[in-house]
Structures are given as C-alpha cells and as structure tokens.
C-alpha positions in Angstrom: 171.1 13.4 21.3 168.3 10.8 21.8 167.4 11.5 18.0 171.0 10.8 16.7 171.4 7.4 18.8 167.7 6.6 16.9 168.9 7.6 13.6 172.3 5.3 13.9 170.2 2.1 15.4 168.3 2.5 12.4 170.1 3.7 9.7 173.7 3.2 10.9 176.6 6.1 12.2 177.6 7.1 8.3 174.3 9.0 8.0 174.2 10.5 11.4 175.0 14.3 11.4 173.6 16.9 13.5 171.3 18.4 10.4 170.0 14.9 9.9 169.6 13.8 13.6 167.4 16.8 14.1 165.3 16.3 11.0 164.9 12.9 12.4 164.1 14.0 16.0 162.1 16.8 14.5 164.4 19.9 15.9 164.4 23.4 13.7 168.2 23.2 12.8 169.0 26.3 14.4 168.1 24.9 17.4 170.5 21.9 16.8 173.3 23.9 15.8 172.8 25.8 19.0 173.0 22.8 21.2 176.0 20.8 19.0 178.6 22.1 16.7 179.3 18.4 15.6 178.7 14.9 15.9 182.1 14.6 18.6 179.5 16.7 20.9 176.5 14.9 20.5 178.8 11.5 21.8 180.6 14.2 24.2 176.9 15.0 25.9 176.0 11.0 25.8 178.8 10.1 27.4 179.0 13.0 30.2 174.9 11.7 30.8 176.4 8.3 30.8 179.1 9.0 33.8 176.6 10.9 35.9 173.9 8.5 35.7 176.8 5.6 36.5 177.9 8.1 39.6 174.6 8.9 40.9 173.9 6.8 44.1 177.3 4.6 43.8 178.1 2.4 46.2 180.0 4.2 49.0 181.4 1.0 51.2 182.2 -2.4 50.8 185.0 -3.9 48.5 186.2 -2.3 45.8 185.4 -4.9 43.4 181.5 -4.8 44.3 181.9 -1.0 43.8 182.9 -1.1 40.7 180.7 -4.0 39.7 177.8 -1.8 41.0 178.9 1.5 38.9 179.8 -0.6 36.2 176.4 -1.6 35.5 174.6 1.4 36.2 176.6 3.0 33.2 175.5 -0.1 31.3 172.2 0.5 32.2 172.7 3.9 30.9 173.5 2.6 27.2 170.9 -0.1 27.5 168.6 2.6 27.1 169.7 3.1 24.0 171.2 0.4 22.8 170.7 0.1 19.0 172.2 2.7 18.5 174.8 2.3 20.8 176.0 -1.1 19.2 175.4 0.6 15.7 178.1 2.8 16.7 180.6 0.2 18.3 180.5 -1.3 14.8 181.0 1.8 12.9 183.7 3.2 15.0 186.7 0.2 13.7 185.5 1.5 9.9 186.6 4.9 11.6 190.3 5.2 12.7 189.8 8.8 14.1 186.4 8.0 15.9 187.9 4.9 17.4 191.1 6.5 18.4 189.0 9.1 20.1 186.7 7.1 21.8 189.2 5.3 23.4 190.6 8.5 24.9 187.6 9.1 26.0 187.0 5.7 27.3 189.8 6.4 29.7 188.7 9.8 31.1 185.6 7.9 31.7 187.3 5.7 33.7 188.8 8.0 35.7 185.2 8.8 36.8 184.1 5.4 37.4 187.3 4.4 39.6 187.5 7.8 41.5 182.9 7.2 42.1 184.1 3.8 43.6 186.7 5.3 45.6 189.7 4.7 44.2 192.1 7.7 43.1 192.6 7.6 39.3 195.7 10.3 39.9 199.1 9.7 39.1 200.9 7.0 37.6 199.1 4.7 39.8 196.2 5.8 38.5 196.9 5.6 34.9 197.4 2.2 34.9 194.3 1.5 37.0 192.2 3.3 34.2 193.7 1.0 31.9 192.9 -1.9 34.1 189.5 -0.9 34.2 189.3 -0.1 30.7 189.9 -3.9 29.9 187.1 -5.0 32.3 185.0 -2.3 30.1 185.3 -3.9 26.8 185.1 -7.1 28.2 181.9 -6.1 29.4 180.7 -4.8 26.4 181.4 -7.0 24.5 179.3 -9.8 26.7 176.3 -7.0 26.6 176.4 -6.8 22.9 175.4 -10.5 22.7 173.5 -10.4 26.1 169.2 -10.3 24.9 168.0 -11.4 28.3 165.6 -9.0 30.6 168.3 -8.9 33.8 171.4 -8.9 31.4 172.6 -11.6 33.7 175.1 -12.4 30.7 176.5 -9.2 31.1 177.2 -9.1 34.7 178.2 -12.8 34.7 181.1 -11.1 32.3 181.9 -7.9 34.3 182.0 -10.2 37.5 184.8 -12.6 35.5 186.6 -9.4 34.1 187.4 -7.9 37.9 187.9 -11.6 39.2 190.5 -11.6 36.4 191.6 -8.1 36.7 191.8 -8.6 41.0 194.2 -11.8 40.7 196.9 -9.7 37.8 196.5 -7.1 40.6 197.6 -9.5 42.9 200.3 -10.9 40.6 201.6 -7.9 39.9 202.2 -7.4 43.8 199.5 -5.1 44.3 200.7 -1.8 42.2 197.0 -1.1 41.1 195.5 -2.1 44.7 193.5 0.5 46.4 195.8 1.5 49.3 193.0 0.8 51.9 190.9 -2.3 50.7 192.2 -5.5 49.7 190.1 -5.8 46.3 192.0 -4.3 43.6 191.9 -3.1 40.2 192.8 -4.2 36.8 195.1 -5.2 33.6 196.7 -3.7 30.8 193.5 -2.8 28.4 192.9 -3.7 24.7 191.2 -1.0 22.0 188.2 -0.7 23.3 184.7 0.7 21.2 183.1 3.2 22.7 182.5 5.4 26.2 182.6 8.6 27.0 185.2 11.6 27.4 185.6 14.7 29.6 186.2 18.1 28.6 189.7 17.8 27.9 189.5 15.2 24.8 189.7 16.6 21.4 186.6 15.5 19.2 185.7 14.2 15.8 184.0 16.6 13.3 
C-alpha cells in the first residue's frame, strides 16, 4: 500500500498497478496478488487505515463541532503521511470518471465513521444528509491542505474550523434538521464532488 502511494507521488496514479507498486516496494508479486486483487483494494486498505487511525482516541465530550474538528484532523494527519501521493491521486481521479465517482461513495461511508466517532448517528435520513454535510467540510478541507506547506498545517485547520462554522450556521438555518439531538453544535451542508477518502466494505471498487 505504502509502495503504491510512493509510486503515484512520483510517477503519477496512471502507472500505479499492483504488479508495479510491488516492483517498486520490492514485494515478490505473488505476495502482492495475495494481499490485493486490484488497485480499488489497495485505496480500500488506505482508507479503512485512514478511518481507524481518525477514530482512535476521538474526542468523547464536548461540542460536537470540536469533535469533529478533532477527528477531522487526525484523518488528515493520516494522509499527511503520505501526502504526494495522496494529492497525486486527487488530481488523477477528475481524469477518471469511474475512480472519482467511486471515491466519492466512499467518501461518504467514510463519513459515516467520522460523524458516528464524534457521536453523532449517521442512520437514517437524518443521517444521510449529515454525511453529506460533512462531506462538504471534507473537501473544503482538502482542498486548504493541498495548498497548506506549513509544519502545524495551521492553514488547514484554519479551513476545517471555517467549513463547520459554515456548515453549524446552514444547520441552524435550516432549523436544525442535521443537529445532533443532544448538543447544540450541529452538522453540515449539502456537499459538492469531492476527491478522495475512503470506503467501507459495501462500496463497489475500480479495477
């Protein structure tokens, strides 16, 4: 996985495949076909590690909107760590109509997780549109990271902390249908494409 998101940074996503990821990364190619059938589960296992490294040690009280600020950015942290090859892929995906189509499904399974590890049920209706909500703050996000070279990424969470200020006061002008039924911060917006995240078992993936 780690080899692939190398191999893109450097080389760009039209060249990565699992045979040449593990030549890059050095893997016999039995090995590699062992782990991942295609590319779709290489992203599948980056995002999954994504999620789990955003959930680990959330934020358990407090407003909602620091919650989600504070898993927001630990699953940015997560892609900073590999972030040529991260943005490589955000700009490949538009070339890609299928890749970007499912990466946004998978953005909003992701979501799911990030909005149920702050606390807030992503079931239902209700729920739907609060993954959408929070998918706008996501590529809002990115989008600021993308351009964000400093140490602390302060850019980046100046631009996560605008997107839920944003995303709180539709919530409000919508009369609260995407609040959180017991905390007065709430979440999110209707939600634009968005370039990349993650995706749960459930999403179809690209060859």
């Amino acid at each position: 996985m780690t080899a692939a998101f190398e191999l893109g940074g450097q080389q760009g996503w039209r060249r990565v495949s699992v045979a040449a990821a593990a030549r890059h990364g050095g893997l016999d190619l039995d090995k590699a076909r062992e782990q991942f059938v295609c590319t779709g589960m290489i992203l599948t296992r980056f995002g999954r590690l994504a999620d789990m490294h955003a959930l680990h040690g959330a934020l358990s009280e407090g407003l909602v909107r620091d919650r989600l600020f504070d898993i927001v950015m630990r699953r940015i942290d997560f892609l900073q760590k590999h972030r040529d090859g991260v943005i490589a892929l955000m700009r490949y995906a538009p070339a890609d109509p299928l890749l970007a189509m499912w990466l946004t499904r998978a953005n909003l399974a992701s979501m799911g997780w990030m909005l149920e590890g702050a606390g807030v049920s992503a079931r239902g209706l209700r729920g739907a549109v609060r993954k959408r909500g929070l998918l706008a703050v996501w590529a809002w996000t990115l989008r600021a990271w993308m351009k964000d070279d400093s140490e602390d990424l302060s850019a980046t969470m100046a631009a996560l902390d605008m997107a839920l200020v944003r995303a709180d006061q539709a919530a409000r002008q919508f009369g609260g249908a995407m609040r959180e039924e017991t905390d007065s911060a709430p979440v999110a917006t209707a939600a634009p494409d968005v370039p990349f995240a993650a995706e749960d078992d459930n999403t179809d993936r690209p060859a």
